[in-house]
Each structure stands twice: as structure tokens, then as C-alpha cells.
C-alpha positions as CSV (number, residue, x, y, z in Angstrom):
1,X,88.1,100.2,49.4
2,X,90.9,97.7,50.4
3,X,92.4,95.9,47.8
4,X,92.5,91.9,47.5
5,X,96.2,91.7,47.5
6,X,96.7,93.9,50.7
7,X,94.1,91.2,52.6
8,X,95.7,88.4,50.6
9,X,99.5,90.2,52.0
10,X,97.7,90.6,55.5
11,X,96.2,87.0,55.7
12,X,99.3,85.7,54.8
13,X,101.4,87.6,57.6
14,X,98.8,86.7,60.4
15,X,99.1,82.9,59.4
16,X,103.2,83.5,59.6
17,X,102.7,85.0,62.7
18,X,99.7,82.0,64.2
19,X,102.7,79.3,63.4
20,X,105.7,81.5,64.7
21,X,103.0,81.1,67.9
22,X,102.6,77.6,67.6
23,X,106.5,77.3,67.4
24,X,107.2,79.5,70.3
25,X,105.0,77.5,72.7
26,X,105.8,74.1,71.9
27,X,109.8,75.1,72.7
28,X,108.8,76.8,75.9
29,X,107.1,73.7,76.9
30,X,105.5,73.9,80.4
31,X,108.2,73.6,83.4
32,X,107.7,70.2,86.1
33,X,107.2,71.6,89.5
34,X,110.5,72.1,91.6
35,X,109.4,70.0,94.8
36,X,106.4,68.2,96.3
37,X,103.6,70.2,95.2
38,X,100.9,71.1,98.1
39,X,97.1,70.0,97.6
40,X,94.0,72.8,98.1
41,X,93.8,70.4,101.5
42,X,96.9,71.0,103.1
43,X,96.5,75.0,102.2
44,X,93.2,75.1,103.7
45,X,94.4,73.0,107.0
46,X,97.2,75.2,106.7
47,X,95.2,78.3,106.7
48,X,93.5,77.3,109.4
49,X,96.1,76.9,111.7
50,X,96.4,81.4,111.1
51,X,99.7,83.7,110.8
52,X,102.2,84.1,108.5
53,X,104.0,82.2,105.4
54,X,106.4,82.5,103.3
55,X,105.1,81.2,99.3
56,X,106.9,79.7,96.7
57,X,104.7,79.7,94.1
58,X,105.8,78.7,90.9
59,X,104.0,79.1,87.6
60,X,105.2,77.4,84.3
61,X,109.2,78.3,84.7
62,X,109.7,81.2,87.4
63,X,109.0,81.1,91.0
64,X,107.1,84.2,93.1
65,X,108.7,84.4,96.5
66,X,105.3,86.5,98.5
67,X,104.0,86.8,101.6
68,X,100.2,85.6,102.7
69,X,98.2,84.5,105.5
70,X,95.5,83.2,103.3
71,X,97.0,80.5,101.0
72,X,94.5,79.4,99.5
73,X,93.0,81.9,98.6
74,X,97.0,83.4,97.5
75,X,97.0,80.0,95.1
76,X,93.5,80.7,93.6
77,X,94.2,84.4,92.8
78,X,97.2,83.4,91.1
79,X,95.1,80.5,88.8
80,X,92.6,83.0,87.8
81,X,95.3,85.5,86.2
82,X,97.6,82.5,84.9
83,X,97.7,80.2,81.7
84,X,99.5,78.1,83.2
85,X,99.5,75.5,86.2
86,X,99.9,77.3,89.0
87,X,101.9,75.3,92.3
88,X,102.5,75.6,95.9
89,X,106.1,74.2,96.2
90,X,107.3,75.9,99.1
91,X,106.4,77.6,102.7
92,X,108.1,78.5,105.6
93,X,106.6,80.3,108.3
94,X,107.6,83.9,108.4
95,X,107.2,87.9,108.2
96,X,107.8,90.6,105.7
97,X,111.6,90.6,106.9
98,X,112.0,87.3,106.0
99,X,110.0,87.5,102.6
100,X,112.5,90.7,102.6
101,X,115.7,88.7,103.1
102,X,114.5,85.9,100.6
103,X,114.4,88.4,97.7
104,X,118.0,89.8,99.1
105,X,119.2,86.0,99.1
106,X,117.8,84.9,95.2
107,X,118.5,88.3,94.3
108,X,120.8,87.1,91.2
109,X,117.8,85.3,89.8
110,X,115.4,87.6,90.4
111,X,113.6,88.3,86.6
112,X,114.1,91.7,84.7
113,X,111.1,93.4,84.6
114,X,112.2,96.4,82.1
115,X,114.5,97.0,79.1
116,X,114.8,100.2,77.1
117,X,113.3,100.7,74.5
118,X,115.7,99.5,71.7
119,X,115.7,95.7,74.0
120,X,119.0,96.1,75.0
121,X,120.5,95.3,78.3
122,X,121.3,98.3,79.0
123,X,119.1,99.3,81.7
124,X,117.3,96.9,84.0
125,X,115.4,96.9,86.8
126,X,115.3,94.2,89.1
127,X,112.5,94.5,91.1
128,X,109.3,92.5,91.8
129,X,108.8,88.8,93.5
130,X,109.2,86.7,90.6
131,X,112.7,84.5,90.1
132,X,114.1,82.4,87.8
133,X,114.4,78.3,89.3
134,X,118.1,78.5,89.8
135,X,119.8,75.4,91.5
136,X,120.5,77.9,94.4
137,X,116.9,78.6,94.6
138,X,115.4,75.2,94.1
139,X,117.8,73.6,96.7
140,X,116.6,76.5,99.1
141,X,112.5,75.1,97.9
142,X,113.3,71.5,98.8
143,X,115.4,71.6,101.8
144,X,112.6,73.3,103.4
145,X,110.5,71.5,106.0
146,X,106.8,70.6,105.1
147,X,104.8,71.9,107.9
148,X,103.0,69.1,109.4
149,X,99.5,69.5,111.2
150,X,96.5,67.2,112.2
151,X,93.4,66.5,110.9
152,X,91.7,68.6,113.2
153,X,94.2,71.4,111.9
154,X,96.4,72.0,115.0
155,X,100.1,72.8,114.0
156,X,102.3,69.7,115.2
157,X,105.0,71.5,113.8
158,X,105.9,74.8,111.5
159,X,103.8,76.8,113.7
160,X,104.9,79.6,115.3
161,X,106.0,79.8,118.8
């Protein structure tokens, strides 16, 4: 049988824990999006017009640098998994050596996806899409051009040749 005092002791660490929650997401705070966010219209005119883009997605503070031909359906994917507003601030037409040389280009921001085991710093890996929104990086996401099309979905410009 468990004794009141150790539920009292556990109750009491769960509720420390629920606020230490509350506090932690109330500081993160959710990021603004780092350029002109695209609408589910543009992505499906865009997917329409076929081939190859280059993504920036971003999703609260970090920015996933990816590959689709279906964005769309790249967005949606991402919403189901996320917590968070999910948006299409970036594309640039493009193959997997460009979404290659991205990575190599914001590879300074990319994020650490491992520590050791003690936390410490010292051993990371740096591997994966996802990047922190350096100035670097976010000048890269709004300098880029907005590909244009019509309403019937023919590329006026951004498609390839």
C-alpha cells in the first residue's frame, strides 16, 4: 500500500513540474515567420507547375532546408507532426546538389542533434536539415525571388529551363 505522504510528496512534484512547463513555454514564445509566408494556393499552383524545389520551412524558431516536388503535401506532413505553426517562407527551384550546397552554406547554424550523455558539449553531431534563423540565413530566405506563375498555373518565371 502507498502511503499518503509519498502521493502528497509526488502530487506536489508533478504540480512543480506542470508550472516549470507553463514557465518554459511562455519564455519560448512562438517565433514570427522570417519572410512572406506562402498560402496552400500558391503551393498547389506551384505544384502544379512540376519539378523540383528547394523548402524553407520554418516551424516555431528553426528553419528545415529540404527538398520536394510536392509542396503541399511537404507543408501538410510537417503540420501533422508539429505543435507549432508550420510556414513556407522560402523556395528556390533546385536539385539535391543544391539542397546539398545549402546545408554546406548555413552549416554554422545548422542545430545539434546529439550530446553525450552527461549534456556536455563535448561531442556533437551536426547533421540533419534543421537550422537555427541566423541573420546569414534569413537574408539568404528573403533575398530570394518569389516564383511567379498564372492563374492557369503556367510558370511565368522560377521555372526551370
Amino acid at each position: 500500500m502507498v502511503e499518503p505522504e509519498s502521493i502528497r510528496h509526488l502530487l506536489a512534484k508533478v504540480e512543480r513540474l506542470e508550472k516549470k512547463l507553463v514557465q518554459l513555454q511562455s519564455t519560448a514564445g512562438l517565433a514570427e515567420p522570417i519572410a512572406t509566408v506562402f498560402t496552400w494556393e500558391e503551393l498547389r499552383a506551384l505544384d502544379a507547375l512540376g519539378g523540383g524545389w528547394i523548402y524553407y520551412l520554418q516551424i516555431s524558431r528553426y528553419v528545415k532546408i529540404g527538398k520536394t516536388s510536392k509542396l503541399a503535401d511537404r507543408i501538410s506532413s510537417a503540420a501533422t507532426f508539429s505543435p507549432f505553426p508550420v510556414w513556407m517562407v522560402g523556395l528556390e527551384r533546385g536539385s539535391h546538389s543544391l539542397e546539398q550546397a545549402r546545408h554546406q552554406q548555413f552549416n554554422e547554424s545548422r542545430l545539434l542533434r546529439r550530446e553525450d550523455q552527461q549534456g556536455s558539449a563535448a561531442w556533437r553531431d551536426k547533421v540533419g536539415e534543421w537550422f537555427r534563423p541566423t541573420p546569414h540565413l534569413i537574408g539568404h530566405v528573403q533575398g530570394l525571388e518569389r516564383p511567379i506563375y498564372n492563374d492557369s498555373a503556367a510558370a511565368v518565371s522560377g521555372a526551370p529551363p
